[in-house]
C-alpha positions as a printed NumPy array, in Angstrom:
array([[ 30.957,  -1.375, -20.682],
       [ 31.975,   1.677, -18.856],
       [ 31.12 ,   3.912, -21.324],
       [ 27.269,   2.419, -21.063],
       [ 27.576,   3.25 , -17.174],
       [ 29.278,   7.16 , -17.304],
       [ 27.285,   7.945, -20.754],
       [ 23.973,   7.143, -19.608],
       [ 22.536,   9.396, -17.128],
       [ 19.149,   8.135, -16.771],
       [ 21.469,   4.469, -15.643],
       [ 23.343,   6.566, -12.758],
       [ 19.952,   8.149, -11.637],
       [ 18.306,   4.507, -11.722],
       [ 20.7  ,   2.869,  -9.252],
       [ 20.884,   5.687,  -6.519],
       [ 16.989,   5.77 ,  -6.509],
       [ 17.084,   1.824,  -6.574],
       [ 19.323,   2.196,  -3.268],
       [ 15.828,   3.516,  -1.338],
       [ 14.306,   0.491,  -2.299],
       [ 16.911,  -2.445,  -0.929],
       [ 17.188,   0.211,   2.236],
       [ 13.408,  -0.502,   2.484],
       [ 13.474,  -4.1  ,   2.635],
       [ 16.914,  -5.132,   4.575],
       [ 16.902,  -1.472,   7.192],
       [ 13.247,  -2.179,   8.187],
       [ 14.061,  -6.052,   8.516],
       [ 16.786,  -6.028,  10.592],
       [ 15.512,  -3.159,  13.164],
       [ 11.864,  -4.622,  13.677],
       [ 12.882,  -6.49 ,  16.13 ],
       [ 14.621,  -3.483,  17.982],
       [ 10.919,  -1.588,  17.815],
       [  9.084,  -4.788,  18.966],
       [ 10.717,  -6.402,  21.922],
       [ 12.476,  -3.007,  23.209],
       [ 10.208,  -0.384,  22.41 ],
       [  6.824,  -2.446,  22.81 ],
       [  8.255,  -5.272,  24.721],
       [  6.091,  -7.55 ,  22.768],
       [  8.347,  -9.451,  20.602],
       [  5.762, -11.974,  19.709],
       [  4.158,  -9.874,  17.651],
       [  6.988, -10.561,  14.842],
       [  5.802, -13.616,  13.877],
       [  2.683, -11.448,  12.294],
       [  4.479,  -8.595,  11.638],
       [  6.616, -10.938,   9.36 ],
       [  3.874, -12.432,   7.73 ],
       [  1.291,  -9.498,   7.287],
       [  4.543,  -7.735,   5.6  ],
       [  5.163, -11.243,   3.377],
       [  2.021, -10.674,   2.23 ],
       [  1.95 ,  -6.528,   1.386],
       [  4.916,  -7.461,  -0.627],
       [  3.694, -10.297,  -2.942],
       [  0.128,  -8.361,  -3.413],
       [  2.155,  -5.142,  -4.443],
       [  4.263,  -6.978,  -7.504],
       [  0.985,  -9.026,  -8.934],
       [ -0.728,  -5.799,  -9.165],
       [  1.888,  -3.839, -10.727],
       [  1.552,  -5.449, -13.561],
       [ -1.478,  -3.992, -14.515],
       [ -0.649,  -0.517, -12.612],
       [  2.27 ,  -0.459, -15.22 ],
       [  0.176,  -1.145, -18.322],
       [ -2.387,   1.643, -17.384],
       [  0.36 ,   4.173, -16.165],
       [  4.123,   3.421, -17.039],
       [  6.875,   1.617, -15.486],
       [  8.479,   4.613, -14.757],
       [  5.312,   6.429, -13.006],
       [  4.524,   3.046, -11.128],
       [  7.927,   2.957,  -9.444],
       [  7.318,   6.916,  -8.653],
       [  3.827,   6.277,  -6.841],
       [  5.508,   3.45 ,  -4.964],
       [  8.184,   5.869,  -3.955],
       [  5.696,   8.12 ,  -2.558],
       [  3.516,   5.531,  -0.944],
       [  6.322,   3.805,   0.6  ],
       [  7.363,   7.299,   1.783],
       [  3.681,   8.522,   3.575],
       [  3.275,   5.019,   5.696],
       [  6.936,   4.895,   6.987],
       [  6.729,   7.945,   7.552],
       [  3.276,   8.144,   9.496],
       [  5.256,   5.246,  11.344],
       [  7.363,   7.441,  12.872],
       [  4.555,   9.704,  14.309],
       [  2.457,   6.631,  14.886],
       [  4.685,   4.574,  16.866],
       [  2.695,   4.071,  20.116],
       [  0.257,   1.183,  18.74 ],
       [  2.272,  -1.954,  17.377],
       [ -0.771,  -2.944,  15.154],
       [ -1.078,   0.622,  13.654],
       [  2.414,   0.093,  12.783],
       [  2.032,  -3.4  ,  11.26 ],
       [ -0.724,  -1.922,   8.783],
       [  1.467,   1.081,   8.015],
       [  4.29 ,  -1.13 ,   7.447],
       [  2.519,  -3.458,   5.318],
       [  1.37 ,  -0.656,   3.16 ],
       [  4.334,   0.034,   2.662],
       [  5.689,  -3.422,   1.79 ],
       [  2.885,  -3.375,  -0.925],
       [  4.666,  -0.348,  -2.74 ],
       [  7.838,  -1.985,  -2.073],
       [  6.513,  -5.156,  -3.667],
       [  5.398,  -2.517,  -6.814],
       [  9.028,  -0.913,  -6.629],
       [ 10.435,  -4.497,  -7.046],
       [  8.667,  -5.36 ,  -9.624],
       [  9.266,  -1.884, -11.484],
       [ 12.769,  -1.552, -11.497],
       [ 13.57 ,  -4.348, -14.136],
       [ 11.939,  -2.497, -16.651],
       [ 13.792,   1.043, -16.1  ],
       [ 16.895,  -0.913, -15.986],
       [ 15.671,  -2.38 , -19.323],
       [ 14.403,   0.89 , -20.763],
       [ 17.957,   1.812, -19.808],
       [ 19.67 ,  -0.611, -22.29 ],
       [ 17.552,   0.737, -25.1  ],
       [ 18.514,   3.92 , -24.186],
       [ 22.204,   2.811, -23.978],
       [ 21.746,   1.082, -27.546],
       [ 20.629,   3.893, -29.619],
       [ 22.887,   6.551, -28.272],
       [ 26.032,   4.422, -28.824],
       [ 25.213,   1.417, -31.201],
       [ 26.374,  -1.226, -28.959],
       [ 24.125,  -3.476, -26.863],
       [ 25.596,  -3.847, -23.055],
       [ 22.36 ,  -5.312, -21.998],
       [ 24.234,  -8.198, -19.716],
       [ 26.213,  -5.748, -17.892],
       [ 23.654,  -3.204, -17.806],
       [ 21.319,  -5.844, -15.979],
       [ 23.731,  -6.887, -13.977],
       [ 24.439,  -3.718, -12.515],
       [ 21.248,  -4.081, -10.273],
       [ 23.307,  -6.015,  -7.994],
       [ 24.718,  -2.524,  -7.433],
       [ 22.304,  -0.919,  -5.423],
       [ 21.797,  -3.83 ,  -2.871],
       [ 24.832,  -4.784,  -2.563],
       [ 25.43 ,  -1.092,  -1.075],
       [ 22.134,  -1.558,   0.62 ],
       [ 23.515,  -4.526,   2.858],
       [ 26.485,  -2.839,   3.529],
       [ 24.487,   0.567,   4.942],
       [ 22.134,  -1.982,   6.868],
       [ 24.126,  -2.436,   9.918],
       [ 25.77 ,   1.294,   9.748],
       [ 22.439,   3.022,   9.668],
       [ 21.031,   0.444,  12.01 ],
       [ 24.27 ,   0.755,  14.692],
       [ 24.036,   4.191,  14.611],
       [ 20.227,   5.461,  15.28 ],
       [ 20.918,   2.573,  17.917],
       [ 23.775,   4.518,  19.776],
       [ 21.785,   7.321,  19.293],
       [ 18.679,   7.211,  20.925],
       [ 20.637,   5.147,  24.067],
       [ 19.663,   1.727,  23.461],
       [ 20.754,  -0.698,  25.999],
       [ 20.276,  -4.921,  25.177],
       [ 17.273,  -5.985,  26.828],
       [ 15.86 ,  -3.063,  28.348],
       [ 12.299,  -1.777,  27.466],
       [ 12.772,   1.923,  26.305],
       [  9.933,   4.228,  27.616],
       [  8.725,   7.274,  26.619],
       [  9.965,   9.067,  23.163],
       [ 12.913,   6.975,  23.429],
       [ 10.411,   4.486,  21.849],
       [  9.703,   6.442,  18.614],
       [ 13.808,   6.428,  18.775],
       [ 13.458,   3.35 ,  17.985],
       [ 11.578,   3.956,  14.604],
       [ 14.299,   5.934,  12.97 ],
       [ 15.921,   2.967,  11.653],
       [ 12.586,   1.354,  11.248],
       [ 10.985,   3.878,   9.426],
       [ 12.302,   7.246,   9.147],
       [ 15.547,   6.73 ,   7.668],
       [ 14.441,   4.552,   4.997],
       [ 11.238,   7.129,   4.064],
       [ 14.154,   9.558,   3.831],
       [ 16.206,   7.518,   1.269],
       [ 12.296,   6.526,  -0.65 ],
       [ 11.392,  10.659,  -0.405],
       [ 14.831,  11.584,  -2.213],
       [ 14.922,   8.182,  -4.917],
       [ 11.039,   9.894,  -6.042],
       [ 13.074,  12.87 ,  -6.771],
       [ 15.801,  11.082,  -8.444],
       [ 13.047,   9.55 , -10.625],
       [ 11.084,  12.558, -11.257],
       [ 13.835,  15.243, -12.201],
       [ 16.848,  12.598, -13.724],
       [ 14.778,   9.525, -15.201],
       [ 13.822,  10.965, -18.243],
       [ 13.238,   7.742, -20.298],
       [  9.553,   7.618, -20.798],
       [  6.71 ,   5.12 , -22.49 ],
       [  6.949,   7.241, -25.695],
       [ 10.857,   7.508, -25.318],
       [ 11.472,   4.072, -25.284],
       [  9.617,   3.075, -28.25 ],
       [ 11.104,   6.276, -30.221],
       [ 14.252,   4.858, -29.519],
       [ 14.058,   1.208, -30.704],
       [ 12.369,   2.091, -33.924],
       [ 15.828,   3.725, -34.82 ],
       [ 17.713,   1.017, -33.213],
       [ 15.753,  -1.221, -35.529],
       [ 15.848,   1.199, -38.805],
       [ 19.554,   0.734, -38.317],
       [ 19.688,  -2.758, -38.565]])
C-alpha cells in the first residue's frame, strides 16, 4: 500500500493540489461571516451569499461532465484552478461592494463545483497508473486516500482563519473601516487563491498522467492478464 503512495508521483502531486480545493470550500465558509457582519456590517446578506454559492457549486459539477469529455479530466481540474484563482482573487481588490463579491465568489464556487467533480478521476487515473508500473491493484486505498487532503484542509481552517484574524486587528463585534475591511478578505479570498494558484502548478508541471496516458497504460495492464 505504501509502495502505491511513495512510488507514484503523479499520487503525491494529486493530493497537495487537492488541498487548494477543500481550502476553497471550508476557509471561505467559515470566514464569510467575518467579511459580512464586520467588514460590511450587513450580516443578512449570508443567507444569499449561502445560497447564490449553493448554487455556483452544483452548476459547476453538472457541467463538468461534458467540459471533461471535450477537454480531459486533468485539463478541466486545471481551468478550474485558474478560474477559482482570478475571482478570489479579484475579491480581494474588489472588496468594497458585498454583491460584487457574492458574484465573484459564486464564480468561483462554479470552478470549485468543476474541481470536485474532477478529482475522482485523477485519483482514478492514478490507480491505473499505480497498476501498470507495479502489477498490483491498490485501488481501495488509493481512493481512499482522498480523505487526505480534507482532512488536512479542516485542520488548516481555523489556523489560517485565527491568524489573518489577529492580523489585520479584528475585535468581536466591531465594524472594521477602511482597508482593515479588505483585511478581512485574506482568509476569504486571498489565501485560498494562493493555495488554488500553486495546486494549477502542481497539476501542470507534476500530473503527468494524461487522456492518451491512461489508456496506453491499461491496454498493457490488460495484455498482461
Amino acid at each position: 500500500m505504501f509502495s502505491s503512495l511513495f512510488q507514484n508521483p503523479p499520487l503525491m502531486v494529486l493530493m497537495l493540489a487537492d488541498l487548494a480545493k477543500w481550502c476553497v470550500k471550508f476557509v471561505t465558509a467559515a470566514s464569510a461571516i467575518y467579511y459580512f457582519r464586520d467588514a460590511m456590517g450587513n450580516p443578512g446578506l449570508m443567507a444569499p451569499y449561502l445560497l447564490s454559492v449553493a448554487i455556483g457549486a452544483i452548476l459547476g459539477a453538472f457541467v463538468m461532465r461534458y467540459i471533461s469529455k471535450a477537454l480531459s479530466s486533468r485539463t478541466t481540474m486545471i481551468l478550474a484552478y485558474a478560474g477559482m484563482t482570478v475571482s478570489l482573487c479579484l475579491i480581494y481588490f474588489m472588496y468594497g461592494n458585498a454583491y460584487v463579491v457574492i458574484a465573484l465568489m459564486t464564480v468561483a464556487q462554479f470552478f470549485y463545483g468543476m474541481a470536485f467533480a474532477a478529482s475522482p478521476a485523477l485519483y482514478a487515473d492514478t490507480v491505473v497508473y499505480a497498476t501498470w508500473k507495479s502489477g498490483k491493484d491498490a485501488s481501495g486505498w488509493i481512493m481512499g486516500l482522498q480523505n487526505l487532503p480534507l482532512k488536512v484542509a479542516v485542520f488548516l481552517r481555523g489556523t489560517i482563519l485565527s491568524a489573518c484574524l489577529v492580523a489585520v486587528g479584528w475585535q468581536s463585534g466591531a465594524v472594521l473601516e477602511g482597508t482593515a475591511r479588505q483585511g478581512m478578505t485574506i482568509a476569504f479570498a486571498l489565501v485560498p487563491a494562493i493555495f488554488c494558484l500553486v495546486g494549477m502548478l502542481l497539476l501542470i508541471f507534476g500530473f503527468k498522467i494524461t487522456r492518451d496516458k491512461v489508456e496506453t497504460y491499461q491496454a498493457e495492464i490488460n495484455a498482461r492478464s
